[in-house]
C-alpha positions as CSV (number, residue, x, y, z in Angstrom):
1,X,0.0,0.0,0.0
2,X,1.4,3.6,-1.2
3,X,2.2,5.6,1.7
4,X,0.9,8.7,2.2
5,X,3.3,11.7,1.9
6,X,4.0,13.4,5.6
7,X,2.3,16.2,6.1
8,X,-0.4,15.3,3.1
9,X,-4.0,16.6,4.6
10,X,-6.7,14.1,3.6
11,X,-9.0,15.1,0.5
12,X,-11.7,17.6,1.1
13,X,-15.3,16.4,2.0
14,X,-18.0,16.4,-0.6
15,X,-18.5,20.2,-0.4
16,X,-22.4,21.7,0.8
17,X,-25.0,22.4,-2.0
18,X,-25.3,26.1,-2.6
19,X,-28.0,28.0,-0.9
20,X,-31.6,27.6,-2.5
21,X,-32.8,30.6,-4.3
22,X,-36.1,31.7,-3.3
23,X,-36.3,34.9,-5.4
24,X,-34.0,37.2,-8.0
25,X,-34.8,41.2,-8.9
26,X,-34.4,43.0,-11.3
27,X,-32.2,45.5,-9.2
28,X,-29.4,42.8,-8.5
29,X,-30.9,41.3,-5.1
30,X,-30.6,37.6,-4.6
31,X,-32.5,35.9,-2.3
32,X,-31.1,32.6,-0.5
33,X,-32.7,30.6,2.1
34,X,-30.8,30.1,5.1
35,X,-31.6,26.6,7.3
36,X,-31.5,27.6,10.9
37,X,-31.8,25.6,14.0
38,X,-31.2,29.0,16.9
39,X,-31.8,32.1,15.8
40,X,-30.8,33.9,19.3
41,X,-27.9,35.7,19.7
42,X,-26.3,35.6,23.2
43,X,-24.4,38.3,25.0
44,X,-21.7,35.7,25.1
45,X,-21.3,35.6,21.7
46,X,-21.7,39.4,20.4
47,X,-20.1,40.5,23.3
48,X,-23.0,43.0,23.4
49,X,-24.9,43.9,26.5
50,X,-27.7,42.3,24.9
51,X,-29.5,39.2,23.2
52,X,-30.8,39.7,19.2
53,X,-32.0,38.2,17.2
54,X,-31.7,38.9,13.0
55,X,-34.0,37.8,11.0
56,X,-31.8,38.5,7.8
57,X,-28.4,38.4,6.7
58,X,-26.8,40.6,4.3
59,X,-28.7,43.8,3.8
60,X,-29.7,46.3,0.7
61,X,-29.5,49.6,2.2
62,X,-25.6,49.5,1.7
63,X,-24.4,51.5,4.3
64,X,-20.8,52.6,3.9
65,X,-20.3,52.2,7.6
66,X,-21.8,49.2,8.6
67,X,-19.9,46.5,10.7
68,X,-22.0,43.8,9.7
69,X,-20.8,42.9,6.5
70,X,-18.1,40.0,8.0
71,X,-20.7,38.5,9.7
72,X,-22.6,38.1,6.3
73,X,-19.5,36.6,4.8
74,X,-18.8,34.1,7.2
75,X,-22.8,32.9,7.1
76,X,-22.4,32.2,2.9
77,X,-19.0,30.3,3.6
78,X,-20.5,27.9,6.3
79,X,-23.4,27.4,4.2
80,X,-21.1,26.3,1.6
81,X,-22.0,29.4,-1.0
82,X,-18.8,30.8,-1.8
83,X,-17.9,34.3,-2.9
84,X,-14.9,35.5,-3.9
85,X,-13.0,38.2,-1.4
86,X,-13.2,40.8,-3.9
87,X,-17.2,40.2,-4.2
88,X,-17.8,39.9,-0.7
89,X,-18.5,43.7,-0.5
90,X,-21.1,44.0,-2.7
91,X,-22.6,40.1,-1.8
92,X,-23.8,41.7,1.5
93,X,-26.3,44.2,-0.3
94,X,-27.5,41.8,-3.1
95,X,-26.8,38.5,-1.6
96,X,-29.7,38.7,0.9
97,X,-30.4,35.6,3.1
98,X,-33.1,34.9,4.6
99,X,-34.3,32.8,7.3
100,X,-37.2,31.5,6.5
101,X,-37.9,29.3,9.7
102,X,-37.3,31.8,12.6
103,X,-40.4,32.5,14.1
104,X,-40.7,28.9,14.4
105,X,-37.4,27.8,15.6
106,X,-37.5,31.0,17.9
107,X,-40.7,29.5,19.3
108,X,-38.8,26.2,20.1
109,X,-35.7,27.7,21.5
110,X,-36.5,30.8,23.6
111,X,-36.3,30.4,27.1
112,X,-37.3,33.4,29.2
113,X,-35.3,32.7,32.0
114,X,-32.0,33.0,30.1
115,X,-32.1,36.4,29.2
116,X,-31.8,37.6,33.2
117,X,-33.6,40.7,31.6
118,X,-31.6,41.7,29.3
119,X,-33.1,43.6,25.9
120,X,-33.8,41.1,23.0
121,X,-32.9,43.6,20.3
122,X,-33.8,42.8,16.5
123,X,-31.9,44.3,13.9
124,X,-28.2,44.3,15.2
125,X,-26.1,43.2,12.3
126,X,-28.9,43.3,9.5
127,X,-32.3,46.0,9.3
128,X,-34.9,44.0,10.0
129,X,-37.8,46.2,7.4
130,X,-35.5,46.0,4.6
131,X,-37.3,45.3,1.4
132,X,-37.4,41.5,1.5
133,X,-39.2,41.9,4.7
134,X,-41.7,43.1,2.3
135,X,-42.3,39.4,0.6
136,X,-41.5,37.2,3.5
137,X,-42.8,39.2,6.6
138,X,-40.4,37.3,8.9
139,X,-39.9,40.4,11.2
140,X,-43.6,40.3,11.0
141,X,-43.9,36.9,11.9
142,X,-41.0,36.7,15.0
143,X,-42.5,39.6,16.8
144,X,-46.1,37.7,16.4
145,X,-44.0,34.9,17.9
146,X,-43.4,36.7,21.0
147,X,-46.6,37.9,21.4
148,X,-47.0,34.3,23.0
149,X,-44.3,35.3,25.8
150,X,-44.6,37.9,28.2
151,X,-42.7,40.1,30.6
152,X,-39.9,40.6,28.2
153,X,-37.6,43.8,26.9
154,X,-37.6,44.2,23.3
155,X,-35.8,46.6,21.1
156,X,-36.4,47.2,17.4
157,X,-33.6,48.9,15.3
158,X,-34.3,50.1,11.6
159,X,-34.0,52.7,9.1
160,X,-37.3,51.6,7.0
161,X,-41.1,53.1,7.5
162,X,-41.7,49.5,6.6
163,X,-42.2,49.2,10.5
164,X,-45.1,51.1,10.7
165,X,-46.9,48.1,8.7
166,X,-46.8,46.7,12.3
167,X,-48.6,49.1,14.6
168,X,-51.0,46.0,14.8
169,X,-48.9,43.2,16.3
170,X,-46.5,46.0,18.0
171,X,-49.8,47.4,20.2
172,X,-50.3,43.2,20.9
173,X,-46.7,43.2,21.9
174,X,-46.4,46.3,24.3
175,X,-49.6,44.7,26.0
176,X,-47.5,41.9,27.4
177,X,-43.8,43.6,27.0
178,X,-41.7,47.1,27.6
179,X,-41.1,47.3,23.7
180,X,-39.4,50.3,22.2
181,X,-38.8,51.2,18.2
182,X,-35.7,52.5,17.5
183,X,-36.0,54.7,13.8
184,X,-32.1,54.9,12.9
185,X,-31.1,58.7,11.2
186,X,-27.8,59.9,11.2
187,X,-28.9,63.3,9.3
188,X,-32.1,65.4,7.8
189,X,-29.8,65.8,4.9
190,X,-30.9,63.4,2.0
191,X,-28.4,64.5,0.2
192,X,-25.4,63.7,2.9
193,X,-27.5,60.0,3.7
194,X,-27.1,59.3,-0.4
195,X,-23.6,59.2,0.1
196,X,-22.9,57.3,3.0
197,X,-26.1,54.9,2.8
198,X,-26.4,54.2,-0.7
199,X,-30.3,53.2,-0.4
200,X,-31.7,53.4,2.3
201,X,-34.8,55.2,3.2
202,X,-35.4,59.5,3.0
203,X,-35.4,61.1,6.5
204,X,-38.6,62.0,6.1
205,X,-39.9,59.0,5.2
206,X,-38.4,57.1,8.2
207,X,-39.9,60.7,10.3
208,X,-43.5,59.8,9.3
209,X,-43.3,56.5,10.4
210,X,-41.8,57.6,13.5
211,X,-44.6,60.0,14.1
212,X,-47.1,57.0,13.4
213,X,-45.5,54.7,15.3
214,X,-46.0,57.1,18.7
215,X,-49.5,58.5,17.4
216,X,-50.3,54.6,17.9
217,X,-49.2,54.8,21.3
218,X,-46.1,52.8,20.7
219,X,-43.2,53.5,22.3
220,X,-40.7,54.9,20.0
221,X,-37.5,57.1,19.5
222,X,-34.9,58.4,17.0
223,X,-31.2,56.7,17.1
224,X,-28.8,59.8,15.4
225,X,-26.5,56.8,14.4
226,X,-23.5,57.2,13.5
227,X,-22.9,60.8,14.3
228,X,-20.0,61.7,12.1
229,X,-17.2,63.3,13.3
230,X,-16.6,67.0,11.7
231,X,-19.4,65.5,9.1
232,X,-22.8,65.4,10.8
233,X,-21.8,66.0,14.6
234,X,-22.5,70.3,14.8
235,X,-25.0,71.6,16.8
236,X,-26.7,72.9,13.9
237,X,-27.1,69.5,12.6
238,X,-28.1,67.2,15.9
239,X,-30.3,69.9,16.6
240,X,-32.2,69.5,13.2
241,X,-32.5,65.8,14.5
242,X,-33.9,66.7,17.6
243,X,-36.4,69.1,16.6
244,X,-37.6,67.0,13.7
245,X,-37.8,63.9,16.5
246,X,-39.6,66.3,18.7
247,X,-42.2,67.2,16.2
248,X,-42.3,63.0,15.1
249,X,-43.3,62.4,19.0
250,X,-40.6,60.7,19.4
251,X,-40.0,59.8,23.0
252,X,-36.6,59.9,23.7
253,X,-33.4,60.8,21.0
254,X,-30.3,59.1,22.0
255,X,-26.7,59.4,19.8
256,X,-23.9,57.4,18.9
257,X,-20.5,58.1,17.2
258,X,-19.2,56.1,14.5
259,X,-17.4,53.1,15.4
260,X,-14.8,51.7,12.8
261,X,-14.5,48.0,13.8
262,X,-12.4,46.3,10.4
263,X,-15.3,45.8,7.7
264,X,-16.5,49.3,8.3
265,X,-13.5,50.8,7.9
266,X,-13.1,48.8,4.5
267,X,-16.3,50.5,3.6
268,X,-16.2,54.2,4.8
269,X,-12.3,55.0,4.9
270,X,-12.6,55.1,0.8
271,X,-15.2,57.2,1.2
272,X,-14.0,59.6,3.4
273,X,-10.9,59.9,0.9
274,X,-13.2,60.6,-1.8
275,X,-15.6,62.9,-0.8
276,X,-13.9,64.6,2.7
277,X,-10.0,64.2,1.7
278,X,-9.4,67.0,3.9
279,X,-10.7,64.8,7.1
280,X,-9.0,62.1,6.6
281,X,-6.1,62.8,9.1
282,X,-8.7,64.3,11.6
283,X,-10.2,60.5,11.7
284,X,-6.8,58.9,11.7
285,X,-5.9,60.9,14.8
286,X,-9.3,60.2,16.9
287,X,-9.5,56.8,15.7
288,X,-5.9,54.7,15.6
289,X,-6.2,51.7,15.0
290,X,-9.2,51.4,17.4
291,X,-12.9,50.8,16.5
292,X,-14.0,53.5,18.9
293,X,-13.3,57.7,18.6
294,X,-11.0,58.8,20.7
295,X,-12.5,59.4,24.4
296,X,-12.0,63.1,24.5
297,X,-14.4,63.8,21.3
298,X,-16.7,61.3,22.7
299,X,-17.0,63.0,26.0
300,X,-17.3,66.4,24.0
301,X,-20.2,65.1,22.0
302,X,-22.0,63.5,25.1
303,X,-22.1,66.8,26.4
304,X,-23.4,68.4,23.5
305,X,-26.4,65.8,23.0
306,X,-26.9,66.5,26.8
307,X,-27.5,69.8,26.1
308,X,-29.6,69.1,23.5
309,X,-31.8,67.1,25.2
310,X,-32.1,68.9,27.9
311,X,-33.3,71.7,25.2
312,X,-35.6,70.2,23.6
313,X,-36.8,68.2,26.3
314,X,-36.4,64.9,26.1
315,X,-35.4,62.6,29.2
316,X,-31.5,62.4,29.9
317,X,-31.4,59.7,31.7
318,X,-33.6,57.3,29.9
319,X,-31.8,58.5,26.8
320,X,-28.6,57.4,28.7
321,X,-30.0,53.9,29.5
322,X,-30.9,52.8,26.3
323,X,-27.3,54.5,24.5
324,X,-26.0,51.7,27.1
325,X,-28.5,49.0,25.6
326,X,-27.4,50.2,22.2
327,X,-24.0,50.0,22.6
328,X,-21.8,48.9,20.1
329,X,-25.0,49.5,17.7
């Protein structure tokens, strides 16, 4: 019998069958079930102060900034759907996957007792009203699952008026839980958002649903995130946020500075060369190497959306808590 050489790995398993197509646009999205067997995220492993749960991975707003996009990469490679390193950029916007089974599998897996009371948040890594929640209704669908639980926290994060589709089930689910919606804007200025979120919703669209959302009685709130250093962070502008989340009803306005983990600095760095060249040694200076700003700008802009609050009224302290429960958002 031949020997084998030394150090010769075995060959490679029979490799997975790609991902099942469930639907193809014309603008480029591909949609790909995902099978799932847990669809909870534990603090544990996000090292968040917080469970979520995302109904989607990938996402078509394509946001310059966001941090998700690894994640997204890593879920096509297990599943055995390969993309090369060069596509994996755009993959995450028009490789959308889509878990078709969550409600049920969260149904089957969730266990009260394990979250000690922590927030269940939906939409971490992936907005959970992005267009294919349009066909397949899964955020729909999970927060009708919890409807069957009770005495939980639940947080909601997304940029899409596609939210205030569920006033229904989100009245059901503030009956039996301390539910709040959190309507993501970093800026009033459509024209600023085109550039650094390539499609995702107008500010006044996401404005209206906001003011919907709390005419229903829900309770709901404007996330400025990410606040942009020298870019979107001037009183001028945070103020426009506040007064336009004032009118909305919104019930509280909490902010957050960028945060350049690795894949969103592979996203927005090239964009802040192109369009803000004269920045870009102002962001290598608060940033590093590090994925936060640097603490003395983050102080300075605490105090400034303190202020701000406290202006236009809106709670500090509850603002306060839920920047903690958003942290890392």
């Amino acid at each position: 019998m031949a020997r084998r050489p030394r150090g010769q790995l075995a060959l490679p398993l029979e490799s997975k069958p790609s991902l099942p197509v469930l639907d193809e646009r014309e603008r480029g999205a591909r949609f790909r079930e995902l099978p799932v067997r847990q669809v909870l995220n534990s603090p544990a492993t996000t090292r968040m102060p917080f469970w979520s749960i995302n109904p989607y991975v990938g996402c078509e707003f394509g946001c310059s900034y966001c941090y998700a996009r690894k994640t997204h990469a890593w879920a096509m490679e297990r599943a055995g759907t390969m993309v090369s390193q060069q596509n994996a950029w755009e993959a995450f916007e028009h490789e959308i996957l889509v878990k078709r089974t969550a409600p049920e599998v969260l149904l089957k897996t969730l266990d009260p007792a394990r979250l000690k009371g922590l927030t269940l948040m939906i939409g971490t890594a992936t907005d959970p009203y992005q267009p294919a929640e349009r066909k397949y209704l899964l955020t729909r669908r999970v927060l009708q699952a919890l409807v069957r639980f009770a005495g939980l926290r639940i947080g909601i994060i997304t940029k899409s008026p596609l939210v205030a589709r569920d006033i229904d089930v989100l009245r059901e689910l503030s009956a039996r839980h301390d539910v709040s919606v959190n309507i993501s804007l970093a800026s009033t200025d459509a024209a600023l958002l085109r550039r650094i979120e390539a499609r995702s919703p107008a500010p006044h669209a996401r404005l209206r649903a906001l003011a919907r959302l709390t005419g229903a009685g829900i309770e709901a709130g404007l996330l400025i995130a990410p606040i942009l250093p020298a870019i979107s962070d001037s009183w001028t502008q945070l103020a426009a946020l506040m007064e336009a989340g004032k009118e909305a009803g919104a019930r509280y306005v909490v902010g957050a500075a960028l945060r350049l983990g690795e894949a969103a600095r592979t996203g927005f760095l090239p964009l802040l060369k192109r369009d803000f060249p004269d920045l870009v040694e102002r962001y290598e200076r608060r940033y590093g190497t590090g994925t936060g700003v640097a603490r003395e700008y983050e102080r300075a802009l605490d105090r400034r959306l303190m202020s701000l609050q406290a202006a236009f009224g809106f709670p500090l302290h509850e603002g306060y808590r839920r920047k903690r429960q958003l942290e890392g958002v």
